[in-house]
C-alpha positions, -999 to 999 in steps of 0.1 A, spaced: 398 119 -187 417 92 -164 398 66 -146 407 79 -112 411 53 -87 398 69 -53 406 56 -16 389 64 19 409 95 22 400 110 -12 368 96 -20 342 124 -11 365 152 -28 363 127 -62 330 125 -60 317 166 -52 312 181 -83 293 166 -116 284 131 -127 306 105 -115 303 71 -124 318 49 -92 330 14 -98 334 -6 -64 355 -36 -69 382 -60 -60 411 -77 -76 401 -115 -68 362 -106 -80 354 -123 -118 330 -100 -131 346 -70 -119 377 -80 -141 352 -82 -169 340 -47 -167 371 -33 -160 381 -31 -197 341 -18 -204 351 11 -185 384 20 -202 362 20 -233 332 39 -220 358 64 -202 371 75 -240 335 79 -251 315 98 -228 337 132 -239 337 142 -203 297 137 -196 311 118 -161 345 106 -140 351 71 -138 360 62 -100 372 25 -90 375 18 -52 388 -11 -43 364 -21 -14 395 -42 0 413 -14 8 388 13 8 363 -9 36 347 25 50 336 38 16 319 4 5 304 3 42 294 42 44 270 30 7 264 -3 20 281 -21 -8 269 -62 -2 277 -74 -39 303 -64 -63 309 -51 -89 286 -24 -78 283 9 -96 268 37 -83 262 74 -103 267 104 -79 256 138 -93 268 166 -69 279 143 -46 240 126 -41 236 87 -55 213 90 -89 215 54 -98 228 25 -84 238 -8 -105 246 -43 -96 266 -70 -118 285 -68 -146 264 -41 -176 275 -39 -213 287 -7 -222 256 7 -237 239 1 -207 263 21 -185 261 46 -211 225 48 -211 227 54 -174 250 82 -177 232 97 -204 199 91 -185 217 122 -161 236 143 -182 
């Protein structure tokens, strides 16, 4: 599956149904250009346990303030549309996939 990249408008529809994995981020932020790639990788292993969802909290500023996204990268695990998990900083891959498989 794609990474999706979600915005104010479609943000609660990407995030209503299963596990979804949501990367908040921005284009000028270090670390969340080092995990961007971690994704990518993680997105073609997880054989559809969870959607990858990056919101550019730039452009997306009432989706990062509706969560109350302070630091970034932040990634936050919605199951059903409710906030399992909640990580701050860049994570190896194993560790994100530990997370996801924590709530499969």
């Amino acid at each position: 599956m794609a990474i999706i990249h979600a915005t104010d408008q479609n943000f609660d529809e990407n995030i209503k149904e299963g596990l979804v994995l949501v990367d908040f981020w921005a284009p000028w932020c270090g670390p969340c250009k080092m995990i961007a790639p971690v994704l990518e990788e993680l997105d073609g292993e997880i054989d559809g346990k969870a959607n990858i969802v990056k919101v550019d909290v730039d452009d997306n500023q009432e989706t990062a303030g509706k969560y109350g996204i302070m630091s970034i990268p932040t990634l936050v695990l919605f199951k059903d549309g409710e906030i399992v998990d909640k990580v701050v900083g860049f994570k190896p891959k194993e560790a994100l996939a530990e997370l996801i498989s924590k709530h499969a």
